[in-house]
Backbone as a chain_set.jsonl record, in Angstrom:
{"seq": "XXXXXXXXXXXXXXXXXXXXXXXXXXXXXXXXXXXXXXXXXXXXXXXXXXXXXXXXXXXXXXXXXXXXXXXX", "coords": {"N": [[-12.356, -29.795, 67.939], [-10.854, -28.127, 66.102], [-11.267, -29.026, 63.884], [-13.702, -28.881, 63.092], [-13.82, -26.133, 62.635], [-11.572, -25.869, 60.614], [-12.826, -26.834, 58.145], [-14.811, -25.533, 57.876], [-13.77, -23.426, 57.019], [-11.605, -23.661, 54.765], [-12.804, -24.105, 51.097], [-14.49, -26.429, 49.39], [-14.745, -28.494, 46.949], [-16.963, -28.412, 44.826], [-17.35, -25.543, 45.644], [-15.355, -24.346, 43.966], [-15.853, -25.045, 41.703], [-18.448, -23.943, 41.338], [-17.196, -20.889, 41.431], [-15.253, -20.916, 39.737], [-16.869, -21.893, 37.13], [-18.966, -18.837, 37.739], [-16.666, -17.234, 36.883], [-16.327, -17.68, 34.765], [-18.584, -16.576, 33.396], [-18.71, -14.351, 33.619], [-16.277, -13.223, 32.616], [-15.147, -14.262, 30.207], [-17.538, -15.01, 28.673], [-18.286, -12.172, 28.194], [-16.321, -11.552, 26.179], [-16.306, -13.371, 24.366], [-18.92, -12.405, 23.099], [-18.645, -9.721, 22.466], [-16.355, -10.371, 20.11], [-18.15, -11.912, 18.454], [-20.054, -10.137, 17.624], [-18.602, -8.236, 16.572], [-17.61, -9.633, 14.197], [-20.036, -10.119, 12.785], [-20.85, -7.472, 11.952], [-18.849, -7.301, 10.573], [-19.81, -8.38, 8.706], [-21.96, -7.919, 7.276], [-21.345, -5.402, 6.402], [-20.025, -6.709, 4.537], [-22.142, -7.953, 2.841], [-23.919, -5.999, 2.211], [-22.121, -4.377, 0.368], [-22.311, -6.254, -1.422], [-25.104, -6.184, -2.161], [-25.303, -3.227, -2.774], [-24.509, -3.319, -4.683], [-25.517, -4.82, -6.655], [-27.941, -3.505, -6.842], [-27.151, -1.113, -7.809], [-26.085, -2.708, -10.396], [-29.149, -3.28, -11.457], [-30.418, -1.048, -11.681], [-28.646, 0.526, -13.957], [-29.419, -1.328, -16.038], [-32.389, -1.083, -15.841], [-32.819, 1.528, -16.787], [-30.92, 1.672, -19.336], [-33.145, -0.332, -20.766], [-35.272, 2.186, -20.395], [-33.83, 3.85, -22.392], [-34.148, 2.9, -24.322], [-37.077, 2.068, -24.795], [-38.149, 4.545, -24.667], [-37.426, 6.308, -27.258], [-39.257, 4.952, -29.456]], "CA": [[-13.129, -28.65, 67.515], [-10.41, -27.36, 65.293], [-11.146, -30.195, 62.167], [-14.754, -28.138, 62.417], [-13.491, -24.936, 62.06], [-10.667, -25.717, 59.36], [-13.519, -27.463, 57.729], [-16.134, -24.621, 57.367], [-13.509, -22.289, 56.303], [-11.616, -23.933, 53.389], [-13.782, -24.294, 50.122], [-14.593, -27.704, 48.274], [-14.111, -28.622, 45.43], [-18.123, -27.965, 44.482], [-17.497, -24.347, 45.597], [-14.436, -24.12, 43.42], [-16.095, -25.69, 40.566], [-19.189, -22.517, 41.503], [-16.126, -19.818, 41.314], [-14.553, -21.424, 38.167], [-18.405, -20.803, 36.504], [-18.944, -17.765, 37.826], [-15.518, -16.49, 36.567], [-16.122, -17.647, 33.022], [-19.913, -15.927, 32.509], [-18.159, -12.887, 34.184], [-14.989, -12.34, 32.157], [-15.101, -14.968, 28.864], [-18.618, -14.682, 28.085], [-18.336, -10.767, 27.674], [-15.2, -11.333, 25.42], [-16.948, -14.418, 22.947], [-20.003, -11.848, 22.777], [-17.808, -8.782, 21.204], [-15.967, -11.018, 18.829], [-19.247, -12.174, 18.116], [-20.689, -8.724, 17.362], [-17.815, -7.72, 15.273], [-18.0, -10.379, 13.581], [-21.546, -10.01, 12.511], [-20.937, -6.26, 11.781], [-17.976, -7.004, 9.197], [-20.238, -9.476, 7.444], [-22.854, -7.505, 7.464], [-21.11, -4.734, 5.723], [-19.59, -7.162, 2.882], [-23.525, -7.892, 2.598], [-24.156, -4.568, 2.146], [-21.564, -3.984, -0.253], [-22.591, -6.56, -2.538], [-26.583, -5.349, -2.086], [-25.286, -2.006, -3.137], [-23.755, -3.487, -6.241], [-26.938, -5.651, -7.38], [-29.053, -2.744, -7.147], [-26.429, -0.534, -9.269], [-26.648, -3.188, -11.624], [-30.467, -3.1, -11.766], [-30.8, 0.555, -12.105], [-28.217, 0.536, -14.774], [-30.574, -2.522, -16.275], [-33.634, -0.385, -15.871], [-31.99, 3.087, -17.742], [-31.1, 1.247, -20.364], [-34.73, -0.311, -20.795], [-35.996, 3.401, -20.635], [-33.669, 4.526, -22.861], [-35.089, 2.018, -25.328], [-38.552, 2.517, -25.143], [-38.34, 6.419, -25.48], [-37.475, 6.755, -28.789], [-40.811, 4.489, -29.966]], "C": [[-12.426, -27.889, 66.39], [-10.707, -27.712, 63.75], [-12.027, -29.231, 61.942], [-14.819, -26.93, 61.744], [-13.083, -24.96, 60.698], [-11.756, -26.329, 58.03], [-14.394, -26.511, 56.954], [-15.135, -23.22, 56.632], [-12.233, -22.494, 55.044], [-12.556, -24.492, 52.361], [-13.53, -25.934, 49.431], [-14.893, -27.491, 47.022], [-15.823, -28.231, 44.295], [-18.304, -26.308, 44.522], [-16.23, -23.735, 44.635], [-15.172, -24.09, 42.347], [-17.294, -24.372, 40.299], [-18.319, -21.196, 41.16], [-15.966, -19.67, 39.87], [-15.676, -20.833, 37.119], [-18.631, -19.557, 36.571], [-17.612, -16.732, 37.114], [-15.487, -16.434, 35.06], [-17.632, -16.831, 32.841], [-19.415, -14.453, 32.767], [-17.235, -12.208, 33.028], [-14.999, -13.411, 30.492], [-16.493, -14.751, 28.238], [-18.805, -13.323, 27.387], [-17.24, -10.616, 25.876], [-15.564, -11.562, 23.85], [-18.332, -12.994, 22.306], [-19.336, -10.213, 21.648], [-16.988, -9.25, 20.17], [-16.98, -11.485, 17.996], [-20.055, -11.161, 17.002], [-20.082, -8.225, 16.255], [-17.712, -8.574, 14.038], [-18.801, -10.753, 12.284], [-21.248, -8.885, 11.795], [-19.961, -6.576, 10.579], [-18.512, -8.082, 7.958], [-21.313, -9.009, 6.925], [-22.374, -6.125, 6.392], [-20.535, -5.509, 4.005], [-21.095, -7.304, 2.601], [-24.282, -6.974, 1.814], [-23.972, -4.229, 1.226], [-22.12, -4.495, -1.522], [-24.614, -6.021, -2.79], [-26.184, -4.729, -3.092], [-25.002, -2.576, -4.964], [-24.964, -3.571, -6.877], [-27.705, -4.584, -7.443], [-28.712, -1.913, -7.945], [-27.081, -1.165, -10.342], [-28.316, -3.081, -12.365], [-30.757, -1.951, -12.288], [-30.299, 0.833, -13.306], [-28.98, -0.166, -16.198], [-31.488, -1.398, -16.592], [-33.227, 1.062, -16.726], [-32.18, 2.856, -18.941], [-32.375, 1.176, -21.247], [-35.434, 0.931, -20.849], [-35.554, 4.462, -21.71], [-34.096, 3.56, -24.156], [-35.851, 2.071, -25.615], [-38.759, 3.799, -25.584], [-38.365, 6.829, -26.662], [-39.111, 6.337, -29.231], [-41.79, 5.259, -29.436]], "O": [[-13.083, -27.096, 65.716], [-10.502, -27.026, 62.749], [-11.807, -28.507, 60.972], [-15.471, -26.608, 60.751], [-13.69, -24.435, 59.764], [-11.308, -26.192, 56.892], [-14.673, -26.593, 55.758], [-15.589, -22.303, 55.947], [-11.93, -21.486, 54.406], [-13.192, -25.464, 52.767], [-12.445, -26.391, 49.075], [-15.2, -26.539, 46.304], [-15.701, -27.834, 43.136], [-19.086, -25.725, 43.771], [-16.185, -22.505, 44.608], [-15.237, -22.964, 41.853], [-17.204, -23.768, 39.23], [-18.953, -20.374, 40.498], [-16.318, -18.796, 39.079], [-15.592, -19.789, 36.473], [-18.546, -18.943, 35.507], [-17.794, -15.531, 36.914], [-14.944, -15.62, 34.312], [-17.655, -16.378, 31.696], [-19.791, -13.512, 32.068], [-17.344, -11.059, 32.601], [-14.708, -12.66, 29.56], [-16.464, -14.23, 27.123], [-19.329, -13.218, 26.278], [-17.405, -9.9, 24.888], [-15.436, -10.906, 22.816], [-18.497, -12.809, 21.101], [-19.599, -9.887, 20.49], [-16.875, -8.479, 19.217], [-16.756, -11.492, 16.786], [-20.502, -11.428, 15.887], [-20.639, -7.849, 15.223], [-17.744, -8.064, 12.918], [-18.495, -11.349, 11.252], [-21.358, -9.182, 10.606], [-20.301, -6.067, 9.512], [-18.022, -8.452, 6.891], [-21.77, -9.673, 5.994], [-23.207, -5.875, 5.522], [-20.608, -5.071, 2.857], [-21.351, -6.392, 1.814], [-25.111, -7.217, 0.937], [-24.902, -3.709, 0.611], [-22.401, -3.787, -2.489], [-25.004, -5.496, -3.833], [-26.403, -5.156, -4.225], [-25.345, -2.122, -6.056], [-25.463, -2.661, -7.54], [-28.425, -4.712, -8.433], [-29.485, -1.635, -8.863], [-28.03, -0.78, -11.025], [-28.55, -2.852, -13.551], [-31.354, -1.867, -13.361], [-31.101, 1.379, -14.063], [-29.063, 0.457, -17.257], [-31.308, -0.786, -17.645], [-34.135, 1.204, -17.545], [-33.045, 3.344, -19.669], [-32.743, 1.998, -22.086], [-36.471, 0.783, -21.495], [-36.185, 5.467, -22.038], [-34.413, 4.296, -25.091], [-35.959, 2.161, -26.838], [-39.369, 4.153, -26.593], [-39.193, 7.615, -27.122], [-40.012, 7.17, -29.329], [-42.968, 5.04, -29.717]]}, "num_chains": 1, "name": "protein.A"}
């Protein structure tokens, strides 16, 4: 009667392998998802940066062009 006992109350290797999973969506998943994020966010600002430029340039572009036509 004791094999049954010792039986039902150490874990196999299927409930290990359940733990092991559970332990990585718990504590690694959170981790990959904020490196992730930041990630995103500092690429997102070089993005940005160059945007900002290209539309300088345009406006600068477009000025010009108005200061051209005015006189005529």
């Amino acid at each position: 009667m004791n094999t049954y006992v010792a039986a039902t109350v150490y874990p196999g290797l299927a409930e290990w392998l359940i733990v092991a999973a559970l332990i990585v969506v718990v504590l690694v998943v959170p981790v990959f998802v904020v490196f992730w994020f930041a990630r995103k966010t500092l690429e997102n600002k070089r993005e940005n940066v160059k945007l900002r430029l290209e539309v300088g340039k345009l406006a600068d572009e477009l000025e010009q062009v108005r200061k051209q036509r005015q006189p005529q």
